[in-house]
C-alpha positions in Angstrom: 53.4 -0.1 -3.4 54.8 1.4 -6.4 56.1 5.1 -6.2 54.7 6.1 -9.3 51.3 5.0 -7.3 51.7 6.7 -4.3 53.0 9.9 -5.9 49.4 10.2 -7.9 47.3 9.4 -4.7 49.3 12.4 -2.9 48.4 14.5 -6.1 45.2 14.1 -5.9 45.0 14.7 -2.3 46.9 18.1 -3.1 44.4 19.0 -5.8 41.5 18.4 -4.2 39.4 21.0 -3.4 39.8 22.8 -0.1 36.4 22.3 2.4 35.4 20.0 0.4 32.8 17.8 2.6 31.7 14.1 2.6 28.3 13.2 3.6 27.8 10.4 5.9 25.0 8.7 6.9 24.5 8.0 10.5 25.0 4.4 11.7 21.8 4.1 12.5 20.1 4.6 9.5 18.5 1.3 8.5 18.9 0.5 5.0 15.6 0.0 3.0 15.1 -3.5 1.8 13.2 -3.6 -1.7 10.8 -6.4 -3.0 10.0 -6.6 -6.0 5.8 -7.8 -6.8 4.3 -8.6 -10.0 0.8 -8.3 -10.7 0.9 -9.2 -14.4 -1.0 -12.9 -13.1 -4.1 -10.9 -11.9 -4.8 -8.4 -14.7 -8.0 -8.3 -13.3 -6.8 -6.3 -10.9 -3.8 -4.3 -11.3 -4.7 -0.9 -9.9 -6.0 -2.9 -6.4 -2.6 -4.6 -6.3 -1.0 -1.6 -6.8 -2.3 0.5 -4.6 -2.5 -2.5 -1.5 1.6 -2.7 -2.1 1.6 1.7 -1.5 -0.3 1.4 1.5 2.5 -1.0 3.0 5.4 1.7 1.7 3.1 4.7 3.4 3.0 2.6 6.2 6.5 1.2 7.1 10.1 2.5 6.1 12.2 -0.5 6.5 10.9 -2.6 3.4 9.5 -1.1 0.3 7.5 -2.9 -2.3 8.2 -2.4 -6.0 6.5 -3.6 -9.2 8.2 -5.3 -11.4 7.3 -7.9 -13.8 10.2 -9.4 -14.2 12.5 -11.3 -10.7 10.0 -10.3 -9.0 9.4 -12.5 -5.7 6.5 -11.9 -5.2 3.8 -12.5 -7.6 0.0 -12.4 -7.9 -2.0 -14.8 -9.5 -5.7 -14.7 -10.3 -7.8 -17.8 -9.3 -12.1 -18.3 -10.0 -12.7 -20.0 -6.5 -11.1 -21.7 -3.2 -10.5 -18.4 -1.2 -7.6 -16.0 -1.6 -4.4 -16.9 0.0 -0.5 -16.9 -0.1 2.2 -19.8 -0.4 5.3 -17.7 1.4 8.3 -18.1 4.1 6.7 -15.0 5.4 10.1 -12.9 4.4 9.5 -11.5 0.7 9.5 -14.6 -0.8 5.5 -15.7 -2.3 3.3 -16.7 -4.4 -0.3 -14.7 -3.9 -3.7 -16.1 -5.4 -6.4 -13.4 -5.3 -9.8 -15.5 -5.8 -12.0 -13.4 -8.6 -15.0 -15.3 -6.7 -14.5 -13.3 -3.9 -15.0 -10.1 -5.1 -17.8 -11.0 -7.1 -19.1 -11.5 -3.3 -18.5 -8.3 -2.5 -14.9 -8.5 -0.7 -12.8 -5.7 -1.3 -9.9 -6.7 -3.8 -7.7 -3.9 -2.7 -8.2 -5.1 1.2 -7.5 -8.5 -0.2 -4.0 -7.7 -1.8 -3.2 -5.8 0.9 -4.0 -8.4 3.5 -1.9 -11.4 1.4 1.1 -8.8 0.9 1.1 -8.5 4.6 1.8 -12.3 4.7 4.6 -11.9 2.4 6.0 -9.3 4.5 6.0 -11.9 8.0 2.4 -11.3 9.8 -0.5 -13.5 10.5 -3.8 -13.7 10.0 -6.3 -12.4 13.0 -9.2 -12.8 11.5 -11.3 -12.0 14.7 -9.8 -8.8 14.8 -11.8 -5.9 13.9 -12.1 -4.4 10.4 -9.1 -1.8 11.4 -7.1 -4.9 11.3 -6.0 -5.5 7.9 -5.0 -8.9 8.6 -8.5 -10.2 10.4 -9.2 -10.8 6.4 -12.7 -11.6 5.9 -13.3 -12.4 9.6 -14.8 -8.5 9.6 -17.4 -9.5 6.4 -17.8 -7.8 2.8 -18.7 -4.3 4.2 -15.1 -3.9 5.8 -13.2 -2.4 3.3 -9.8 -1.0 4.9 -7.3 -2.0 2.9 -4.3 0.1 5.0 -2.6 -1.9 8.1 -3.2 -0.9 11.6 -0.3 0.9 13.6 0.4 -2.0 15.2 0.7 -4.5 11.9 2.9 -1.7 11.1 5.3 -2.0 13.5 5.5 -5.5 13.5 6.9 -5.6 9.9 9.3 -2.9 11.0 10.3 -4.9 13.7 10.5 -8.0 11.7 12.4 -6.3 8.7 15.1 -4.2 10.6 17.7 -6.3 9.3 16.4 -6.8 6.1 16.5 -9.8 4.4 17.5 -12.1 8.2 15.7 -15.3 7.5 12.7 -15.3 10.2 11.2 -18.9 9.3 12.8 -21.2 7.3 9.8 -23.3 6.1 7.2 -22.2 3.9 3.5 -21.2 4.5 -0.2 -21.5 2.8 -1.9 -19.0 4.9 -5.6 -17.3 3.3 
């Protein structure tokens, strides 16, 4: 290394303020993984798609979801009939069809975003679970309109998000 070099490093050491202190995290903070949705396919229904992704981020702290309409992977479409569903590997990665039918039936379309986030986020549908369930879907009928995932959905996405982005699945899935 080059005098001149290590003569500036040791000056700056020298000059550097005395207690100064360096924050560091603990190791086992878990970093936050961000996803990035865009809702700008259903305009029908941006405020439900909105607020379905901030009941996920009240819910868990290992993945947060984040609108953008631009690189986003995940993004909403709106469809006029064949059932809501999702086209995903289950890891932040997805494609989201929110069926305007649907509502127009009476199921709630913030429950509904909700629900097909979760898929994007690695969980299955249970849809003889009860209504507390987000992810029994329309197995609970068009009065159920929880649109917030159980403790237990909860958990599993922090378990299955821990390590971020760790591929879970490799293929992809068409799950309602």
């Amino acid at each position: 290394m080059d005098v001149r070099v290590i003569g500036r490093i040791a000056a700056l050491a020298l000059a550097a303020p005395v207690g100064l202190a360096i924050a560091v995290a603990p190791a086992s903070a878990a970093a936050v993984t961000t996803l990035y949705y865009s809702s700008s396919g259903a305009p029908d229904y941006l405020a439900q798609i909105d607020q379905g992704a901030a009941n996920w981020n009240a819910a868990v702290t290992d993945v947060k979801l984040v609108k953008r309409n631009t690189s986003a992977t995940i993004k909403f479409h709106e469809i006029h009939s064949g059932g809501s569903y999702t086209n995903t590997n289950g890891h932040g990665r997805g494609d989201i069809y929110l069926d305007t039918s649907q509502v127009a039936e009476g199921f709630d379309p913030t429950r509904i975003a909700a629900h097909e986030l979760g898929h994007n986020l690695g969980l299955p549908d249970h849809y003889t679970g009860p209504c507390t369930e987000l992810m029994s879907g329309h197995g609970p009928g068009t009065a159920c309109k929880n649109a917030k995932p159980s403790a237990a959905e909860a958990a599993k996405v922090q378990s299955l998000w821990v390590n971020g982005f760790a591929v879970t699945r490799a293929e992809s899935r068409n799950v309602a």
